[in-house]
N, C-alpha and C positions, 0 to 999 in steps of 0.2 A: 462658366461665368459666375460672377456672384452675385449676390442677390439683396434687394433691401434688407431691414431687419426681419427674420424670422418670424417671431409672433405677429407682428405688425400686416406683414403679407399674408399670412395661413387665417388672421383672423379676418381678414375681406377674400378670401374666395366664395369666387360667386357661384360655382358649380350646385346641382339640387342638391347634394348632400350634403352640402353646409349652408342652405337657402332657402326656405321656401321659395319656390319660382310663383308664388303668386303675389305674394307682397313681398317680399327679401328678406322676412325675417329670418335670420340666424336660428339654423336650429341645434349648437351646441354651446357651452357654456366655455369662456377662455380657461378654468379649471381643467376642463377634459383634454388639452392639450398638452402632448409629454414634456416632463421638464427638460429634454435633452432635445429639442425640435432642431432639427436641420435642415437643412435642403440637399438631399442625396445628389439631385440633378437638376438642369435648369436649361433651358432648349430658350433662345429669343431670335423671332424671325418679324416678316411685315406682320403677322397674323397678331403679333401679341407674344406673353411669356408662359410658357410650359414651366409647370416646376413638381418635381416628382420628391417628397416630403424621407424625410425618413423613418415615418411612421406606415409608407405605402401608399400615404393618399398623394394622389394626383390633381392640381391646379391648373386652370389655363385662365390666365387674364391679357383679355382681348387688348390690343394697341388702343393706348391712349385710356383707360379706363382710370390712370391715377392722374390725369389730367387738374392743373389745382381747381380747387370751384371758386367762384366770386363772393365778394364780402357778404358777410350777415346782412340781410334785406331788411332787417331790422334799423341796422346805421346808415349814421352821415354817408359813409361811404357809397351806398346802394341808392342815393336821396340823389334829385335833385334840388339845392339847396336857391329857395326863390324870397327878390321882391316883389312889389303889386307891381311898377314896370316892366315888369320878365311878361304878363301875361296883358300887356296894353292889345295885342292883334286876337285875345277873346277868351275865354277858360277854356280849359278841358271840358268837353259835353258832347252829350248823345244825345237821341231822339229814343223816347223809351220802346217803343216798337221796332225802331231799330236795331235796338241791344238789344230784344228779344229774339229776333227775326235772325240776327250775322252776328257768328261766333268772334268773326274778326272785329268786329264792333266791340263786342261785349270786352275782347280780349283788352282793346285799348282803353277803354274805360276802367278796366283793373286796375291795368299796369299804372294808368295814371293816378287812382289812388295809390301807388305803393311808391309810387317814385317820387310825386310830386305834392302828394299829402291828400288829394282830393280830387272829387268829378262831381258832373252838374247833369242831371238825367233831366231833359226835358218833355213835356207832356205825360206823365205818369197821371192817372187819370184821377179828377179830384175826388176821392172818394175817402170817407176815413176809413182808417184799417189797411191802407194800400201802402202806406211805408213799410209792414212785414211782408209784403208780396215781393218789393226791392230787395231786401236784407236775405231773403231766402232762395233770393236768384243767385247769389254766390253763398250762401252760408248761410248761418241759423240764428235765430235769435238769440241776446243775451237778455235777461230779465232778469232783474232788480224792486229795489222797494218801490220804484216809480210806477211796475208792473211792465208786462211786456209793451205794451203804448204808455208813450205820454203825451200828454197836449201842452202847447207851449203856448198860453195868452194870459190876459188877465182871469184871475181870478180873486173872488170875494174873499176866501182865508187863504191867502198862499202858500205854501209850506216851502216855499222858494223863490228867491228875488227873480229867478227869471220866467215866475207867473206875474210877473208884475209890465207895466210899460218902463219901469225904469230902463236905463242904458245901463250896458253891459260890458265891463272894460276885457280885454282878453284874455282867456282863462281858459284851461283844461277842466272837463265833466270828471266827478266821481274821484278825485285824488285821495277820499279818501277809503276807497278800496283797495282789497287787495285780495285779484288782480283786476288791475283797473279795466274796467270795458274799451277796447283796444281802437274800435271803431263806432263811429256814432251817424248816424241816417235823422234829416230833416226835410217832411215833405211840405211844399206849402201848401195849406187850402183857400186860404184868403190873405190880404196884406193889400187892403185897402185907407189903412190907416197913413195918420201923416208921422212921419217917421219910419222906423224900424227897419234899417235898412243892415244888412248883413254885414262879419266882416271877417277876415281869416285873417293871422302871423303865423309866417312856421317860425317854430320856434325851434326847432334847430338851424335858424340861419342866425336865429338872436341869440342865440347859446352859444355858437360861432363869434360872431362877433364879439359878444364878452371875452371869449377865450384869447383873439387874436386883442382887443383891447387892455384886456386886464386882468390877464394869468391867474393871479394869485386871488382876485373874486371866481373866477372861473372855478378852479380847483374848490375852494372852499364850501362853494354851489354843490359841490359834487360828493363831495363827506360829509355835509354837515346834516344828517335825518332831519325832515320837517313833519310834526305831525299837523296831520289835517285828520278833521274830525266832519262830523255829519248827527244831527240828533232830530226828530219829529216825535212824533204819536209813536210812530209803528217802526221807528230806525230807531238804534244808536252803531255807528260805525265809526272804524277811525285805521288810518293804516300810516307810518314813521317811513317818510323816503327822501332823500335827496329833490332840490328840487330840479335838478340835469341829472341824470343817470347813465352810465357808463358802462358800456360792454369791458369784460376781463384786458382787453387792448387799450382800452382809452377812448375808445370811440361814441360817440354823444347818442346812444339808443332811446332816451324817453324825456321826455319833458314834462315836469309837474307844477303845475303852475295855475292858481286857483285863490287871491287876497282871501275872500268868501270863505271860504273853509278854512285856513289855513290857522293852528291851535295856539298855544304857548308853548314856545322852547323854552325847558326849564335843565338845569344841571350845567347851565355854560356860565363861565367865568363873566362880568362886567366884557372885558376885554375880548372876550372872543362874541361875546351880542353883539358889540361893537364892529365889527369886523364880518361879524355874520346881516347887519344888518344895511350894511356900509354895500355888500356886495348883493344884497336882496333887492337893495333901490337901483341899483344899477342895473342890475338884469330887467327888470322892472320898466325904467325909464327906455331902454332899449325895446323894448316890446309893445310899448307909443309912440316909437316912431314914424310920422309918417310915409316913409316912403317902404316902412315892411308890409303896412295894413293893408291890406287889397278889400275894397267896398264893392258893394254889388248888392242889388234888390231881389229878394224871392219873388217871383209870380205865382198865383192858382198852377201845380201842376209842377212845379222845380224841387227836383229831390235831389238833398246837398247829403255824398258822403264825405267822410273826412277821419280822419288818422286822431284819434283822440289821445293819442302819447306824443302826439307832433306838434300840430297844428291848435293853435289857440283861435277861438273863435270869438266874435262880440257882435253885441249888433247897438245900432241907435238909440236913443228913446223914440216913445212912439206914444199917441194917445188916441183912448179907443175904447171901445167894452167898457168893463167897468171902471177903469182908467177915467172914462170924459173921454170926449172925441166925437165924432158922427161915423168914423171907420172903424174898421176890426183886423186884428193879425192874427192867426190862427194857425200853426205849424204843429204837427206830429213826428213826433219822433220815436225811433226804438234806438239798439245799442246793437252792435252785434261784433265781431273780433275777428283781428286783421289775418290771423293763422286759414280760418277759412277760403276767406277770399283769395289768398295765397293760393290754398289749396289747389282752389277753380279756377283761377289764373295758369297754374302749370299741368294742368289737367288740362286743359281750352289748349295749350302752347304746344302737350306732347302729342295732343294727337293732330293739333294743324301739323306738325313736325312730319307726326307718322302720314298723311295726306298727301302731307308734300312728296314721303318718300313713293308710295304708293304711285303716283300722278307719275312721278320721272319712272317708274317702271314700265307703264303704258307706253309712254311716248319714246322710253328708249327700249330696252329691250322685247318691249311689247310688240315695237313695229316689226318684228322679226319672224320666221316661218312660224307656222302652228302646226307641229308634229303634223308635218306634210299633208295637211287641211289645204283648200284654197282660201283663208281668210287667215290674214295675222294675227298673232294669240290675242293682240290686245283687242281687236275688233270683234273678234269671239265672246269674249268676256261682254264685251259693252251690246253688243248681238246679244247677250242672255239675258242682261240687264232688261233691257228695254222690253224683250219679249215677256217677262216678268212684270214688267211695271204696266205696260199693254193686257197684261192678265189682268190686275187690278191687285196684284198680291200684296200683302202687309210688307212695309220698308225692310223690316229684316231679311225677308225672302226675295228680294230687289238685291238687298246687297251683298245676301251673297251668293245668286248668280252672277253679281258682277264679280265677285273674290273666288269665284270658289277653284278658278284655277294657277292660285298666282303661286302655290309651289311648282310649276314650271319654270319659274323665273327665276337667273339665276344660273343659268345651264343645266337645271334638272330634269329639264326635258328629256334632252339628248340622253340621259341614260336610260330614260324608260323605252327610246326608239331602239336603243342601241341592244334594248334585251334585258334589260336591271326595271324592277316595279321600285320607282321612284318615292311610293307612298304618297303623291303630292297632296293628296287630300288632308293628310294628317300632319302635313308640313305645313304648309298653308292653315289649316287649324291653328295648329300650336303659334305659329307669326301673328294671327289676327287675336289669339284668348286675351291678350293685353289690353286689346283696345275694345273687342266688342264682346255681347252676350250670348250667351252658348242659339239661342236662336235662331243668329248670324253660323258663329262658330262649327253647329254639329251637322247642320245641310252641306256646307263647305266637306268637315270630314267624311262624310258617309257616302257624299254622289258617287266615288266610284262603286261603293259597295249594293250603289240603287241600282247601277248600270249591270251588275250580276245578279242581284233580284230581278229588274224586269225583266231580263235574257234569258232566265228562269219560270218565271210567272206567267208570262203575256206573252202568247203564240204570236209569232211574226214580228217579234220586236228584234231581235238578232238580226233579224236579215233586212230592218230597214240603219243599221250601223253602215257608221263610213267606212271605206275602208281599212283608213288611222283607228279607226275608235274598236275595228274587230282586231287586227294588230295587237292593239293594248289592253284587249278584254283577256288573250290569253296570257299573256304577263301577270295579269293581276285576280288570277285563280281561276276565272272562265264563269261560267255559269252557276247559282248557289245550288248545292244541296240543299235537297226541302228542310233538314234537322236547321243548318244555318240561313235559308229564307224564314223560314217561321221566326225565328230570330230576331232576325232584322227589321219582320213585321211588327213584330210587340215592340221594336224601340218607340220612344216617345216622339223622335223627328224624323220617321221613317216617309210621313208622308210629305214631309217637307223638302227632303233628300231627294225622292222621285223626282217632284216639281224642278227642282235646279236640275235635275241629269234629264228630265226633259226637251229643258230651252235650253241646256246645252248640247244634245243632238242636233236639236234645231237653228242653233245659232254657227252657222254654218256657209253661210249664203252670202259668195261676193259679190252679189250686186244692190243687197239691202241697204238699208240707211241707217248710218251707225252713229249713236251720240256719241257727246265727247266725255272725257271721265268727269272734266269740269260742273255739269250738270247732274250729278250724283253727290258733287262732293256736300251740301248740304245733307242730304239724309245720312249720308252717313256720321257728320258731326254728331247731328242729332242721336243717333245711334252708339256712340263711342262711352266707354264708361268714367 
């Protein structure tokens, strides 16, 4: 058969020899690849495509692995593109013990800042300093000349209108960096003042609109560099961008947008100011419109994240503090960037993903014999679990006596009954290194190898094995020699390995009471990397 392009396919094999299996990085340079590459042979079945190189390396990529991926998360495309009516039945929000507490919580409070520009953490506890406790629940701080905190009220010499009670028309923070702090955190402490009520546009739906209104300001918006500048005591900054920004396709990835900063365009013609400034107010005027603005009050305790390349934010006038007034408004803020949160969003999603896969293991293949035990594999396992968590053992040692025999699954059992040592320990290993830490991990590999130290070490431990378990004891080398018991003693999880091959002798028992996997799946989240 023939095959995609050549260099294209030998430069994604994912085999270890041109991968790190621990993070993927490629470990050869497209230089090192002969200039005559071919594909000698090429094998395609359900499994995927086999392809044997003409240099002698051999390929297999699994079915479906060149599957296309979905748009930059960055663009319109990956957006949901909203008015303040789209969200009349209530915002995106959590309860912040909530998001702490359920990974599925946390996950939907991401995803809704990524899609829909923003989420609304409710009761985050009024404390200052607690908006970088927020910011470092998916990411890390970004810090600027504002410092890692900033406080958002009046103040006596402002170094910025928005220490001020003035109103604030809607604008993107920091335009003029580069790169701009991608996402921005607002906790409230107080907003008891009359006024100061919040207010978000995305601005890629107003960017949209110009585009579908008025092409040729659109486009204009999108070449024309704006600089925006920033000067204090202790700053002078300034960074030259479009005020829409365009991924390489055309697609509307960032919005700059900020009157306040915004510097003098010099070098353009009468006629292109004209034209540039023609399509400035328009964009502009679209971005007051009332039915893009969505309004809303911060209370003590409401922490607003939000897309600070998206989402233009304003808030009211207010009077207060040093303002005049009898109230006060009082918000903190830090910065932190949307790449993170990304991150921990598909971190949180691959290993709900991997849970999910795990959980259908139990309930299907799991319900099936247990190398002819009288308990089903999966009942065995959650039998170890429990007898472990009944110990009192630290979470890793819980989980995995629940894992530590899921290289049976799969049909691999069947060939270690059949007379073949299946290795499932070090299958099972290698399945879970992805997701959890060697703590999980090296108990899981090692139980069988505890099951021929103890059989070794501790008089009368052989003869209290099942029958199954003395079957597979000699399959799997029998008993250690003291050179390889001493061995296994000095490993650093040697003690940990007994402990699982333990409550897995003993989780044995069909008439126990066996949890569901469901009731684990928290520690394990917790545990996943």
């Amino acid at each position: 058969m023939s095959v995609p392009h050549p260099y294209w396919l030998r430069d994604n094999c994912p085999c270890a020899d041109c991968r790190d299996p621990r993070g993927g990085q490629k470990l050869f340079q497209i230089g090192d690849l002969p200039d005559d590459l071919a594909a000698a042979e090429a094998v395609e079945d359900a499994a995927g495509l086999t392809v044997l190189w003409s240099d002698g390396h051999r390929s297999h990529y699994p079915a479906g692995w060149d599957a296309p991926t979905g748009p930059d998360e960055r663009t319109e495309h990956a957006k949901r593109l909203w008015e303040a009516a789209d969200f009349a039945r209530g915002l995106p929000e959590a309860d912040w013990a909530g998001y702490l507490a359920d990974p599925e919580e946390r996950i939907a409070v991401l995803a809704a800042v990524r899609r829909c520009g923003f989420a609304l953490l409710r009761g985050v506890p009024v404390e200052e300093g607690r908006v970088l406790a927020v910011a470092r629940s998916f990411g890390y701080v970004r810090e600027t000349n504002y410092g890692e905190l900033f406080d958002v009220r009046v103040e006596p010499d402002p170094a910025n209108l928005a220490f001020t009670g003035a109103a604030i028309a809607p604008h993107t923070d920091n335009p003029y960096r580069d790169p701009v702090p991608t996402l921005q955190l607002l906790h409230c402490l107080r907003n008891d003042a009359e006024g100061g009520d919040s207010g978000l546009v995305d601005g890629f739906r107003a960017a949209a609109l110009l585009r579908d209104e008025d092409p040729a300001a659109f486009a204009l918006l999108t070449r024309t560099p704006v600089p925006f500048r920033y000067r204090d005591r202790g700053a002078e900054l300034s960074a030259e961008r479009p005020l829409i920004g365009l991924d390489p396709r055309g697609a509307i990835r960032e919005v700059r947008f900020n009157n306040r900063s915004t510097g003098t365009l010099r070098g353009l013609a009468p006629a292109e100011l004209d034209a540039f400034y023609a399509a400035y107010r328009r964009f502009a005027a679209i971005t007051l419109r009332p039915e893009l603005r969505l309004d809303f009050r911060l209370a003590p305790g409401d922490c607003l994240l939000f897309d600070n390349t998206r989402l233009l934010h304003a808030r009211t006038a207010f009077a207060g503090g040093e303002g005049g007034g009898t109230g006060h408004r009082h918000l903190q803020g830090c910065y932190a960037d949307l790449d993170a949160l990304s991150s921990t969003l598909a971190v949180l999603r691959r290993n709900t993903t991997a849970l999910d896969e795990l959980e259908a293991l139990f309930e299907g293949e799991g319900a099936g014999e247990y190398l002819g035990e009288a308990v089903t594999m999966a009942a065995h396992m959650l039998q170890a679990a429990a007898l472990a968590r009944a110990a009192g053992a630290p979470p890793a040692l819980v989980a995995a006596a629940l894992l530590h025999d899921i290289g049976h699954f799969r049909g691999s059992g069947l060939e270690l009954m059949a007379g073949t040592d299946n290795r499932h320990g070090a299958t099972a290993a290698a399945r879970l290194a992805p997701y959890f830490p060697p703590a999980v991990t090296e108990p899981v590999r090692l139980h069988v190898d505890a099951k021929r130290y103890l059989c070794a070490t501790e008089p009368g431990y052989a003869a209290r094995l099942s029958p199954a378990s003395v079957h597979t004891l000699a399959l799997q080398g029998g008993p250690m020699p003291p050179a390889e018991a001493a061995a296994f003693a000095a490993h650093p999880h040697h003690a940990d390995a007994v402990a699982v091959r333990r409550w897995d002798e003993a989780a044995k028992d069909p008439a126990a009471e066996t949890p569901s996997f469901a009731e684990f799946r928290p520690l394990l989240l917790e545990l996943m990397r």
